[in-house]
C-alpha positions in Angstrom: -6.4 37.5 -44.3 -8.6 38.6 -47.1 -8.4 34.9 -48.6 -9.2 33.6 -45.1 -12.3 35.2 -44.8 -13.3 34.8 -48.4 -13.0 30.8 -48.0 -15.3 31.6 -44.6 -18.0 33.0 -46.5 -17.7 30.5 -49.5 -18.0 27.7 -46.2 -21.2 29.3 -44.8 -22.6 29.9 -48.2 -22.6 26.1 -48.4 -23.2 25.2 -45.5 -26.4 27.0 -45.6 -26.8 25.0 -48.6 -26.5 21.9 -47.2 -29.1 23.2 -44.2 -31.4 23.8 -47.2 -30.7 20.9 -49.3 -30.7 18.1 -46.4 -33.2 19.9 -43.7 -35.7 22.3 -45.3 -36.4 21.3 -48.5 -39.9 20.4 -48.3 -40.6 23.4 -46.2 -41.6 27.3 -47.6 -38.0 28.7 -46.9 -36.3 25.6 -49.0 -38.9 25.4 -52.1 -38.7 29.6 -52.1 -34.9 29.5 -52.5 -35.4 26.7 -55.1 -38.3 27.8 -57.2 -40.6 24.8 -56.6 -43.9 23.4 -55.8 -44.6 21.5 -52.9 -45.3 18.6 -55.2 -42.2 19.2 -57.0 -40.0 19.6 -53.6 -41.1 16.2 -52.1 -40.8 14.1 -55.3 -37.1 15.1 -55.0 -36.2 15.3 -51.5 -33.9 12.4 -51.4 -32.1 13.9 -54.4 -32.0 16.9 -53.0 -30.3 15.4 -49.6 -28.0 13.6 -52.0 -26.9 17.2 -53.4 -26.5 18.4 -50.0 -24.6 15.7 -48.6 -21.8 16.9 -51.8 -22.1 20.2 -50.8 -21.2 19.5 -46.7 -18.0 17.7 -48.3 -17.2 20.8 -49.9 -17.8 22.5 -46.8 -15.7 19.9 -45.0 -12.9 20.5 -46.9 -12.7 24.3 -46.6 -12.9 23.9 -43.4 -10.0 21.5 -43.7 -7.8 23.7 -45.8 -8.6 26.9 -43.1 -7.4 24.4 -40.0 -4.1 23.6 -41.9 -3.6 27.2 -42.3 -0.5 28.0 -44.1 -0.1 24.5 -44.9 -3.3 23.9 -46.3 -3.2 26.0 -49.6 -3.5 23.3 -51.7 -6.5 21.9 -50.0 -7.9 25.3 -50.3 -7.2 25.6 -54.1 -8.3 22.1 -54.6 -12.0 22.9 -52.7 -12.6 26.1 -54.4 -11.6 24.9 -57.6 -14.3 22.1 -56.9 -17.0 25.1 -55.9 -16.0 27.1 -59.0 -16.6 24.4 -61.4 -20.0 23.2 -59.7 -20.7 26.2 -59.6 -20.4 27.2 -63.5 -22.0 23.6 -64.2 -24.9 24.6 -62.1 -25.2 28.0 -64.0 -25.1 26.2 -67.6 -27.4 23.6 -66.9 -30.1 24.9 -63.7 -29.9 28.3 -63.5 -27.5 31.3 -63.6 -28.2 32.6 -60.1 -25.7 29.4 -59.1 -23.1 31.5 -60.7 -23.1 34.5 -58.9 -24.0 32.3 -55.5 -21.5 29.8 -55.6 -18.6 30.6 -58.5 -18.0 33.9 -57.7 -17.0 33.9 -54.2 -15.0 30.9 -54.6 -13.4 32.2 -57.0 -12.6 36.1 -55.7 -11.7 33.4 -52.7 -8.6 31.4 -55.2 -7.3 34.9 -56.8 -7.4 36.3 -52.7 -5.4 33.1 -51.8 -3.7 33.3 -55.4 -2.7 36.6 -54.4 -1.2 36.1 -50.6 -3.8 38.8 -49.8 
């Protein structure tokens, strides 16, 4: 139960992301959460869409793992492994924020399902 909800949260968590990566960008909210200029936010909107468009697969696949249910622990391993390790890359190479925003849930979400709490 406490794995299920975990993988919830790490599934909103990105699919916020993928609101704020695909949709609002350009806008205050999006360049606030990413630290950038106007300028800066339109030059790499299509990028940015790109990014998001990885991030509702992750999403996706959550989502996946959560509708197989018992059956689906591997899927669920498999996508928070996937979260974990963009989520480190993004703390060594953009900024560490990623780390706490992304990595940590998802993982506190693999030792929960790890665990069979």
């Amino acid at each position: 139960m406490v794995a299920t909800v975990l993988i919830v949260i790490v599934a909103l968590i990105h699919a916020y992301i993928v609101v704020l990566e695909m949709a609002l960008w350009t806008t205050p909210r999006g360049r606030k959460a990413f630290g950038m200029s106007a300028e800066k936010a339109e030059t790499t909107r299509v990028m940015a869409a790109n990014q998001g468009l990885y991030n509702g697969f992750l999403v996706a696949g959550l989502a996946w793992g959560l509708w197989l249910d018992a059956g689906g622990f591997q899927v669920k391993v498999f996508f928070l492994a996937c979260v974990v390790v963009a989520g480190l890359y993004g703390a060594a190479t953009v900024s560490r924020k990623i780390l706490l925003v992304q990595a940590v849930p998802a993982g506190l979400a693999l030792i929960a399902l790890a665990l069979h709490l």
